[in-house]
C-alpha positions as a LaTeX table, in Angstrom:
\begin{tabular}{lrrr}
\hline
Residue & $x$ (\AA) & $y$ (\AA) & $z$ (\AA) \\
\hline
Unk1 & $-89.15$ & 116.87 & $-45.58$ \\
Unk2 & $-92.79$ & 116.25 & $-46.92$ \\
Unk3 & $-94.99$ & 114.05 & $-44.98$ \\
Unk4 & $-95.23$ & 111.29 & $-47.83$ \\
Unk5 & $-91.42$ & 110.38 & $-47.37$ \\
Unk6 & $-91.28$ & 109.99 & $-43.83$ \\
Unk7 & $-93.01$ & 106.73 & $-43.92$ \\
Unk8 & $-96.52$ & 105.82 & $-42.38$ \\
Unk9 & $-97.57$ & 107.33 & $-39.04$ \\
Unk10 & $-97.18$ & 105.00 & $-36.32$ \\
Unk11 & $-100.66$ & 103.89 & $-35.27$ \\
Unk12 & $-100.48$ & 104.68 & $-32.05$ \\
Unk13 & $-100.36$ & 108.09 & $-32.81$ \\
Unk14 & $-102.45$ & 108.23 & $-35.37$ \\
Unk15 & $-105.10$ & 111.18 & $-34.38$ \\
Unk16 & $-107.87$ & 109.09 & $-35.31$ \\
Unk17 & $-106.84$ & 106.28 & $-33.03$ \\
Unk18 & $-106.96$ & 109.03 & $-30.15$ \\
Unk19 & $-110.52$ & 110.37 & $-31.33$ \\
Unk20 & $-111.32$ & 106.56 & $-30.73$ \\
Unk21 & $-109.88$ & 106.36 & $-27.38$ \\
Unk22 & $-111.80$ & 109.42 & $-25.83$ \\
Unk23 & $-115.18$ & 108.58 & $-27.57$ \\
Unk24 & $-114.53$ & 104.77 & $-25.92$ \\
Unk25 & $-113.58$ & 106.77 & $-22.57$ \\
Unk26 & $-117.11$ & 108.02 & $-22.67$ \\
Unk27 & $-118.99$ & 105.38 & $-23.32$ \\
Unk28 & $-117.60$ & 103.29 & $-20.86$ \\
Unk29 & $-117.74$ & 105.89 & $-18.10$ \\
Unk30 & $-121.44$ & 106.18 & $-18.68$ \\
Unk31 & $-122.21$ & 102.36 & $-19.08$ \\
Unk32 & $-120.01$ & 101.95 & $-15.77$ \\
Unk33 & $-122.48$ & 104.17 & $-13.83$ \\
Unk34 & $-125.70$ & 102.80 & $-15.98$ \\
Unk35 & $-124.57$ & 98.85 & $-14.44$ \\
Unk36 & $-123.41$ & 99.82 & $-11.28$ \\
Unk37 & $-127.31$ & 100.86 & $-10.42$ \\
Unk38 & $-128.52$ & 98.25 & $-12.37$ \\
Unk39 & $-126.36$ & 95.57 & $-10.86$ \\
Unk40 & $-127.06$ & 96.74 & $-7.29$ \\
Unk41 & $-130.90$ & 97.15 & $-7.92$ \\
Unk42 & $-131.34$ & 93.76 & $-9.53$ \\
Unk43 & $-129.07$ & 91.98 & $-7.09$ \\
Unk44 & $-126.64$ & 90.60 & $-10.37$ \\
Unk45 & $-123.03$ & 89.73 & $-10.26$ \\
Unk46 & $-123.14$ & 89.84 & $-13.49$ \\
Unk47 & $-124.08$ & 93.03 & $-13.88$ \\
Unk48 & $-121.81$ & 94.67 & $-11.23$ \\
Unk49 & $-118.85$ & 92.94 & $-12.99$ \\
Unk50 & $-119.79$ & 94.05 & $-15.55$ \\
Unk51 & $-120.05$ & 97.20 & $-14.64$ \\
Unk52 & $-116.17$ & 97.44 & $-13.18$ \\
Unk53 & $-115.29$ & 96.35 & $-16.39$ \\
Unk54 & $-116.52$ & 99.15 & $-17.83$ \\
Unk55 & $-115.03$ & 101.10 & $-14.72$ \\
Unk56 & $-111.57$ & 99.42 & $-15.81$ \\
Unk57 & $-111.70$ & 100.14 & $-19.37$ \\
Unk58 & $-112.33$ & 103.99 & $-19.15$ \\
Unk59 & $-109.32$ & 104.11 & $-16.45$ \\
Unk60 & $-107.35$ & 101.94 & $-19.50$ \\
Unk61 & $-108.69$ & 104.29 & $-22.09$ \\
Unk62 & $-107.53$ & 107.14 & $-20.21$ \\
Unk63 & $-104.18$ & 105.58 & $-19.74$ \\
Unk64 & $-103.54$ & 104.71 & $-23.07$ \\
Unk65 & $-104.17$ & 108.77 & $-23.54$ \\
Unk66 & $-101.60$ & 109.67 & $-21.66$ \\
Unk67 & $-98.66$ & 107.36 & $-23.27$ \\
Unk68 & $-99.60$ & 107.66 & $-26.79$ \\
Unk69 & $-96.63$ & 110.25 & $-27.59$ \\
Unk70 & $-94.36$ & 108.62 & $-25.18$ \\
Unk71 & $-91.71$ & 105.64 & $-26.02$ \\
Unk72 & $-91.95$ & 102.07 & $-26.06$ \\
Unk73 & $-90.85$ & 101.53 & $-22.95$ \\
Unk74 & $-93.45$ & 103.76 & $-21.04$ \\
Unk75 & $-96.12$ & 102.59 & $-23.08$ \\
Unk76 & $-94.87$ & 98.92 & $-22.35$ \\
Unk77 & $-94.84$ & 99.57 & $-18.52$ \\
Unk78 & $-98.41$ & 101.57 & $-19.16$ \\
Unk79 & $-99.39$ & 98.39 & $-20.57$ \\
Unk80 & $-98.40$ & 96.02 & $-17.21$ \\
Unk81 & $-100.42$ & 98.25 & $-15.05$ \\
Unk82 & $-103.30$ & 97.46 & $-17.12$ \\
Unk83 & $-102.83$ & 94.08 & $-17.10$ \\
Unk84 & $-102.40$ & 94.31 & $-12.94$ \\
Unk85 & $-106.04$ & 96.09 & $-13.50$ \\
Unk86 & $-107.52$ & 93.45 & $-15.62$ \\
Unk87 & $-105.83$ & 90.61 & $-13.44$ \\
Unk88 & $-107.76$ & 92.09 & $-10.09$ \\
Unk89 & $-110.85$ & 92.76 & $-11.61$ \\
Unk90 & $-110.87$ & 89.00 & $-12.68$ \\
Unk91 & $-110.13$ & 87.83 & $-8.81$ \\
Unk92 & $-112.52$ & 90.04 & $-7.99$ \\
Unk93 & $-115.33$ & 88.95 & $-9.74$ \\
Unk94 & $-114.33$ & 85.44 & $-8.63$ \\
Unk95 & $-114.72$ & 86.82 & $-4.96$ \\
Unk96 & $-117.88$ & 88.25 & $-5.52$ \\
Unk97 & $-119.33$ & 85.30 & $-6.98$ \\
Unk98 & $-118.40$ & 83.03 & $-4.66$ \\
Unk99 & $-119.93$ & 85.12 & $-1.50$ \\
Unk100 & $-123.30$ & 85.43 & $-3.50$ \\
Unk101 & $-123.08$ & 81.71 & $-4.06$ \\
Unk102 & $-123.11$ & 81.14 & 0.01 \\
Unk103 & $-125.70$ & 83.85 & 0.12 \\
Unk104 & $-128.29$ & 82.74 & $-1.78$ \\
Unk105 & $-131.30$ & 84.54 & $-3.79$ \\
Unk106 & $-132.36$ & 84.76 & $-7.73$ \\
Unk107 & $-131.61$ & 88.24 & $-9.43$ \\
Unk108 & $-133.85$ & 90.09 & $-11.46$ \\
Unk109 & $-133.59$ & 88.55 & $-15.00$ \\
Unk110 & $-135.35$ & 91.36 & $-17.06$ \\
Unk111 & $-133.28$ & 93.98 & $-15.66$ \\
Unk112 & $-130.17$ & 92.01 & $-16.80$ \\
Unk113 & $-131.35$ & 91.37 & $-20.23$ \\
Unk114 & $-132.23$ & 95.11 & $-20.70$ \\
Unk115 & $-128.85$ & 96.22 & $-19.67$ \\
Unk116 & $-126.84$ & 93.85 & $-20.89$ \\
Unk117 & $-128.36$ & 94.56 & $-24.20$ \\
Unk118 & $-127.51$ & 97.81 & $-23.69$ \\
Unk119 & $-124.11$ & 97.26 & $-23.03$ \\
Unk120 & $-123.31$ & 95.18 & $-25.68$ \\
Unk121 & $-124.45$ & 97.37 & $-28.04$ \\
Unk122 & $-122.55$ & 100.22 & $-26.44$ \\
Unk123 & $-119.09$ & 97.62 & $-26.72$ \\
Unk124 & $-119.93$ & 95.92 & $-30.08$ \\
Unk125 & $-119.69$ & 100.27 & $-31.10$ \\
Unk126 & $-116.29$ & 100.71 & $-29.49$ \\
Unk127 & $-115.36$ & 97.24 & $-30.77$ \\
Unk128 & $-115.80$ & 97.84 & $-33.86$ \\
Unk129 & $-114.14$ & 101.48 & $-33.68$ \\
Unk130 & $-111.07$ & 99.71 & $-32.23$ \\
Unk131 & $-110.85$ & 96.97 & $-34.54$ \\
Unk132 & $-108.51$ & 98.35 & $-37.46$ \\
Unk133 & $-105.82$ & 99.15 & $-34.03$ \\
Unk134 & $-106.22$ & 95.51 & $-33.19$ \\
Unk135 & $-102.42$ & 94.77 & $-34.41$ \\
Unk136 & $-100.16$ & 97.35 & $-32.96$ \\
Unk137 & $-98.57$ & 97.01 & $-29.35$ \\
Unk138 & $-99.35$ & 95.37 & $-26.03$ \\
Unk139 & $-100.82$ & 99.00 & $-25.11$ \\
Unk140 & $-103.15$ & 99.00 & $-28.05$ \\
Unk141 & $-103.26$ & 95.32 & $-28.08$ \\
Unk142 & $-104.60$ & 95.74 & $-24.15$ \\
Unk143 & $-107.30$ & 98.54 & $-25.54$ \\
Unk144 & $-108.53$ & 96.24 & $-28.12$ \\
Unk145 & $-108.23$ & 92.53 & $-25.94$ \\
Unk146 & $-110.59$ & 94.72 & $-23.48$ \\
Unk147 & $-113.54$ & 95.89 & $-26.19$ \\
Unk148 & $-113.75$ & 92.34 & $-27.66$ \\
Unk149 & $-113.82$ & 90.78 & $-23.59$ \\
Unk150 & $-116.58$ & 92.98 & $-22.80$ \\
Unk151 & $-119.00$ & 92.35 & $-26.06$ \\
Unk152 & $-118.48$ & 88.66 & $-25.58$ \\
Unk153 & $-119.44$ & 89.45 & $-21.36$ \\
Unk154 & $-122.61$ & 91.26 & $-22.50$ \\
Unk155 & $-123.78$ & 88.30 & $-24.53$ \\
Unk156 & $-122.88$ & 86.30 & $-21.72$ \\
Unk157 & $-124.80$ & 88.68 & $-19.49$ \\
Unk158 & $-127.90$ & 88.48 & $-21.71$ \\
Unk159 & $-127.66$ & 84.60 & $-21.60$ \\
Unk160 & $-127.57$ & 84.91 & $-18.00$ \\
Unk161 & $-130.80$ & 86.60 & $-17.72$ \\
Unk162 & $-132.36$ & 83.75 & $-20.48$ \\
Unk163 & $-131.08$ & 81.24 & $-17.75$ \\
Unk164 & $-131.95$ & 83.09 & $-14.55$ \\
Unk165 & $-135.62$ & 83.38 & $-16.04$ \\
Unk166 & $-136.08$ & 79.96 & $-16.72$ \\
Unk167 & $-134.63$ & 78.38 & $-13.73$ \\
Unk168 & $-135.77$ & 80.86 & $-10.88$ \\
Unk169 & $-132.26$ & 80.27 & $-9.44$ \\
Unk170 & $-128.44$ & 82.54 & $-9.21$ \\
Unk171 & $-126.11$ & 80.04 & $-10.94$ \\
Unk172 & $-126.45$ & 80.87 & $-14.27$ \\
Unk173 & $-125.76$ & 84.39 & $-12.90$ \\
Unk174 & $-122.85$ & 83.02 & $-11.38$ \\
Unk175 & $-121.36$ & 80.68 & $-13.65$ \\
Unk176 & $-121.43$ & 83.89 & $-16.56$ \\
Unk177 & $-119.92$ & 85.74 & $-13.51$ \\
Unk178 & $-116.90$ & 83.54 & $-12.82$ \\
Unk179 & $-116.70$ & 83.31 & $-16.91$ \\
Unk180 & $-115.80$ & 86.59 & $-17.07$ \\
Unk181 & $-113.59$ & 86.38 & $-14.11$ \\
Unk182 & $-111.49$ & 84.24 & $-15.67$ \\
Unk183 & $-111.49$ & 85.68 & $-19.12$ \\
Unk184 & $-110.23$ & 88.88 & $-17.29$ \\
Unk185 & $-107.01$ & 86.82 & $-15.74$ \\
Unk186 & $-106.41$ & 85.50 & $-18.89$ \\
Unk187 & $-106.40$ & 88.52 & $-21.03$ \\
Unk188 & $-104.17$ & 90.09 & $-18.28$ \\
Unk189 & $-101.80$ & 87.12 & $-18.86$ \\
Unk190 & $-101.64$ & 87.75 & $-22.73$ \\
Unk191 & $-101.03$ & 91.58 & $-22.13$ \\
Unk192 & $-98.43$ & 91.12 & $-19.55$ \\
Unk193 & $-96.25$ & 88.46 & $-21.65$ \\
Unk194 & $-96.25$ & 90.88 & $-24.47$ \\
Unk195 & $-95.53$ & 93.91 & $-22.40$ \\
Unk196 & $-92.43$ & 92.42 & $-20.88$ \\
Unk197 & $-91.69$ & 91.01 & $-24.50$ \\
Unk198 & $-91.30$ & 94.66 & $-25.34$ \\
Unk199 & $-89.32$ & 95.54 & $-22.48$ \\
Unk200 & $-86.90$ & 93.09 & $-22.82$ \\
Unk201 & $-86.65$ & 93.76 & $-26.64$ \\
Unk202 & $-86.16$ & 97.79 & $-25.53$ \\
\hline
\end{tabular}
């Protein structure tokens, strides 16, 4: 039977969606390492959130590899334990926050601009690649929920820095910080409710 009556190719495994995936693995891989420094160096929360964001989304990316010929349900299940990643990532960061709060001390606010605007244009990239796979399951749904979180933390990041400068103080550090915190529990929430939706519908 010709390819043109078997219907449309199911996105997810659409070769161009996995081209997508491992260019996105890559980039993230690289930006985790370029933060983790940076983060550590500059003394940000930010920017080490940040960067095991970026840690995150390559292990997702890689995930989301592996299931891409397989059914709904393991895709489904693939999808919860990315949500479990996303969830303690987000407590996490809240941790992390809160212990530099009782600490004390002012980052460095050019080094978070500079890599923050690095990173976002490195996620705005696989944003944008991701964007037409926006609408199909709660694994691609997770893939996509995860680009768009970390462009909007890299503006947040870069903000950060603007505020850090001009106050001489953490909490704007720490307020982006426990943002993104809570932006990771909630996209873990969304992933996880669809996930099971699909399991249940399976």
């Amino acid at each position: 039977m010709s390819a043109c009556c078997q219907g449309p190719r199911p996105p997810a495994q659409d070769p161009r969606y996995r081209k997508v995936l491992w260019i996105a693995l890559y980039i993230n891989v690289a930006m985790f390492l370029v933060e983790l420094a940076s983060g550590i160096g500059a003394g940000s929360v930010s920017l080490l959130s940040d960067s095991l964001d970026f840690f995150g989304d390559a292990a997702n990316y890689g995930i989301s590899l592996m299931v891409l010929g397989m059914g709904v349900v393991a895709r489904a299940r693939a999808s919860l334990l990315k949500a479990a990643t996303m969830g303690a990532f987000g407590a996490g960061v809240l941790i992390v926050a809160a212990w530099r709060f009782a600490e004390g001390g002012a980052p460095h606010a050019m080094t978070m601009g500079v890599v923050g605007f690095l990173a976002l244009l490195a996620n705005v990239g696989v944003a944008w690649m991701l964007f037409a796979f926006r609408q199909g399951d709660s694994n691609m749904r997770s893939v996509w929920l995860c680009s768009r979180n970390d462009a909007l933390s890299n503006i947040a990041v870069m903000l950060a820095a603007l505020g850090v400068f001009g106050t001489g103080s953490a909490w704007p550090d720490l307020l982006v910080a426990s943002i993104m915190g809570l932006l990771a529990l909630s996209s873990a929430w969304q992933v996880s409710r669809q996930a099971f939706g699909e399991l249940r519908t399976a």
